[in-house]
C-alpha positions as CSV (number, residue, x, y, z in Angstrom):
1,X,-46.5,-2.1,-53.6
2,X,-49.1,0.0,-55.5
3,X,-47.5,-0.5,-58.8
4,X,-47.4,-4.2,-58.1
5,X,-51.2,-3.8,-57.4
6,X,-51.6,-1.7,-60.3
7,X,-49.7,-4.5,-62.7
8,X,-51.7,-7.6,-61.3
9,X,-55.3,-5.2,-61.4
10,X,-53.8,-4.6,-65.7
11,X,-53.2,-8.3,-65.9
12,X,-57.0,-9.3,-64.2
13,X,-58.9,-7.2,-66.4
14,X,-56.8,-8.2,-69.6
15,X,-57.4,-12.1,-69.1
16,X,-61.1,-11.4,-68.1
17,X,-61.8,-9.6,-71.1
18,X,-63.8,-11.1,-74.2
19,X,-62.1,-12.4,-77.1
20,X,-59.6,-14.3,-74.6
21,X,-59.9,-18.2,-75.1
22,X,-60.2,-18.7,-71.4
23,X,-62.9,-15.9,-70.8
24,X,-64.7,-17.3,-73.9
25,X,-64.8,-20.7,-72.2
26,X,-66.4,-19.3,-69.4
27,X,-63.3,-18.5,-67.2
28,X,-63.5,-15.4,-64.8
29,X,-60.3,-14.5,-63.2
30,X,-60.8,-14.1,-59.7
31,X,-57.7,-13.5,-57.7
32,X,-54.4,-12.7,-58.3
33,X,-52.1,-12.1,-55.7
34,X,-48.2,-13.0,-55.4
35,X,-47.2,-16.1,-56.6
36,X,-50.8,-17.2,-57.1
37,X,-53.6,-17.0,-59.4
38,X,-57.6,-18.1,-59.1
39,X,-60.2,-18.1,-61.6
40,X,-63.8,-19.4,-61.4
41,X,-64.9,-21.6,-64.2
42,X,-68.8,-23.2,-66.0
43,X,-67.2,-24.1,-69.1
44,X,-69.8,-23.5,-72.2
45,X,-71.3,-26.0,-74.0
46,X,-69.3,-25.6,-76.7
47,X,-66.3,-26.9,-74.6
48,X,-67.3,-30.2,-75.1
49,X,-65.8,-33.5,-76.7
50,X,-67.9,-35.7,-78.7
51,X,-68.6,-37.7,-75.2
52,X,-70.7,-34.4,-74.0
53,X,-67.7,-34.2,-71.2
54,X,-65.4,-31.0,-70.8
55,X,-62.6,-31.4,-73.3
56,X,-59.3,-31.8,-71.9
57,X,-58.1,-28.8,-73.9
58,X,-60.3,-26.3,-72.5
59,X,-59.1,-27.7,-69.2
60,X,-55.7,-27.6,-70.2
61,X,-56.1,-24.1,-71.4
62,X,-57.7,-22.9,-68.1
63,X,-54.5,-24.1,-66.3
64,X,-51.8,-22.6,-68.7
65,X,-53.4,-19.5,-68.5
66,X,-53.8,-19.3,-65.2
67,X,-50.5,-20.9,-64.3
68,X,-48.8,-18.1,-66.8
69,X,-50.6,-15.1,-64.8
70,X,-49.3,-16.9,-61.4
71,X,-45.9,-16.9,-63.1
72,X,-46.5,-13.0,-64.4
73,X,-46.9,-11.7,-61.0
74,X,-43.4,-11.6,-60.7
75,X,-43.2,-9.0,-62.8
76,X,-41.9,-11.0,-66.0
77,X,-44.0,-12.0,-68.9
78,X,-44.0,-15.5,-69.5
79,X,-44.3,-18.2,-72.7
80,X,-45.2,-21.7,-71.9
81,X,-42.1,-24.2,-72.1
82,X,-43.9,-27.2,-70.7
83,X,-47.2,-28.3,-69.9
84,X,-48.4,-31.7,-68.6
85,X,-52.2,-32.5,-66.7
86,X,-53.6,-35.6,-65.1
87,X,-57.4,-35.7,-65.8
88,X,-59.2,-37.0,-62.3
89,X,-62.6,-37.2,-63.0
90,X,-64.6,-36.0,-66.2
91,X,-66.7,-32.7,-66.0
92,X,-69.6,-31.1,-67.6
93,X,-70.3,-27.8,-69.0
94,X,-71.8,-25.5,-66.7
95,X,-70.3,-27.2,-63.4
96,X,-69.0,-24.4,-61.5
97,X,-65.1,-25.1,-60.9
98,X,-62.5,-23.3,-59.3
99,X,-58.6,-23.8,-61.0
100,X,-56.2,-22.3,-58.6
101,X,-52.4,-22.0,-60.0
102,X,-49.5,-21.3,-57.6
103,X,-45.7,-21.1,-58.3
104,X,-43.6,-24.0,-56.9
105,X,-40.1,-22.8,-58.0
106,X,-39.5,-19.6,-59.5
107,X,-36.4,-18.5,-61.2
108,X,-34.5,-16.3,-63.5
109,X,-34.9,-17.9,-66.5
110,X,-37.9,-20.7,-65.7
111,X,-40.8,-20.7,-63.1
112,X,-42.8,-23.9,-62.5
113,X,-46.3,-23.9,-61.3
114,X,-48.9,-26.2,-60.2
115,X,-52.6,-25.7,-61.5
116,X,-55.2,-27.4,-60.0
117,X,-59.2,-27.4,-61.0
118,X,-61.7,-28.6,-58.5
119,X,-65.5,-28.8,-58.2
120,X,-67.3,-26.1,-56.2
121,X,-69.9,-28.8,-55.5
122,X,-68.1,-31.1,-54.2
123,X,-64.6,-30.3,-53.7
124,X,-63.6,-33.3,-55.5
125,X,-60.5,-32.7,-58.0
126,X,-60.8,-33.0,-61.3
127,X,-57.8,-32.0,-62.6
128,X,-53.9,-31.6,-61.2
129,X,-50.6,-30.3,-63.7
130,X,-47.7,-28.6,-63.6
131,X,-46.1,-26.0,-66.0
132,X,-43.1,-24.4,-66.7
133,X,-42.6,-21.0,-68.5
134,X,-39.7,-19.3,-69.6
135,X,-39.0,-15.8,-68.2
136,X,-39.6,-12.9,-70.9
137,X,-39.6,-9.0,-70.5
138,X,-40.5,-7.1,-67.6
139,X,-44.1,-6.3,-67.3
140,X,-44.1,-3.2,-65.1
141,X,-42.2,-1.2,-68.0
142,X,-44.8,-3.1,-70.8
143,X,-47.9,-2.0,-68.5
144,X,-47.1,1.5,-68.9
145,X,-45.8,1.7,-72.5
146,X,-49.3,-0.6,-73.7
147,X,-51.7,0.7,-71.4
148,X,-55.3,-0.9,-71.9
């Protein structure tokens, strides 16, 4: 139990840190527990498309990366297979949002998670998808040999 604590505290601090594309869209992870990650989001002004809406890749990129930690608290390191997103309703930068990911099936080789995003405000959902990821190395060995 503690070095499962240990691995999902290593994998918090390393998404949250600058120089991440999700922290420097304004993503903070927030939880991570097993089989599910949250992050709080105000995406930055320069997440944007031309329409002055959130672009659909930063949302996109919120909910792979926090799908893939969901996936990564099974003690496996994870690469993106698959990725598909409905867009609900359009956003703006600095809306706070909150994106939770949760694993629907996990497996051996694949996991699939859902990801959604939702507004803080209002509750309303503004974005829904599901990913796969393929299984890599095990993370509690990695953890130890990378450190921070």
């Amino acid at each position: 139990m503690e070095e499962q604590n240990e691995l999902f505290k290593r994998l918090m601090d390393r998404s949250n840190r600058p120089g991440n594309l999700t922290k420097d869209i304004g993503m903070q992870v927030t939880e991570l527990t097993e089989g599910k990650a949250v992050g709080k989001i105000e995406f930055i002004e320069t997440s944007v498309n031309p329409r002055k809406i959130v672009h659909g890749g930063a949302l996109f990129g919120v909910m792979d990366q926090l799908g893939g930690l969901a996936a990564c608290t099974t003690g496996y390191g994870v690469v993106t297979v698959n990725g598909s997103i409905d867009f609900l309703r359009p956003t703006v930068p600095l809306e706070p949002l909150t994106c939770t990911a949760t694993i629907l099936k996990p497996g051996h080789r694949f996991t699939t998670c859902e990801a959604v995003i939702q507004s803080d405000a209002t509750g309303k959902l503004i974005a829904k998808g599901s990913f796969t990821y393929c299984m890599m190395e095990q993370l509690k060995v990695l953890v130890k040999k990378l450190g921070d």
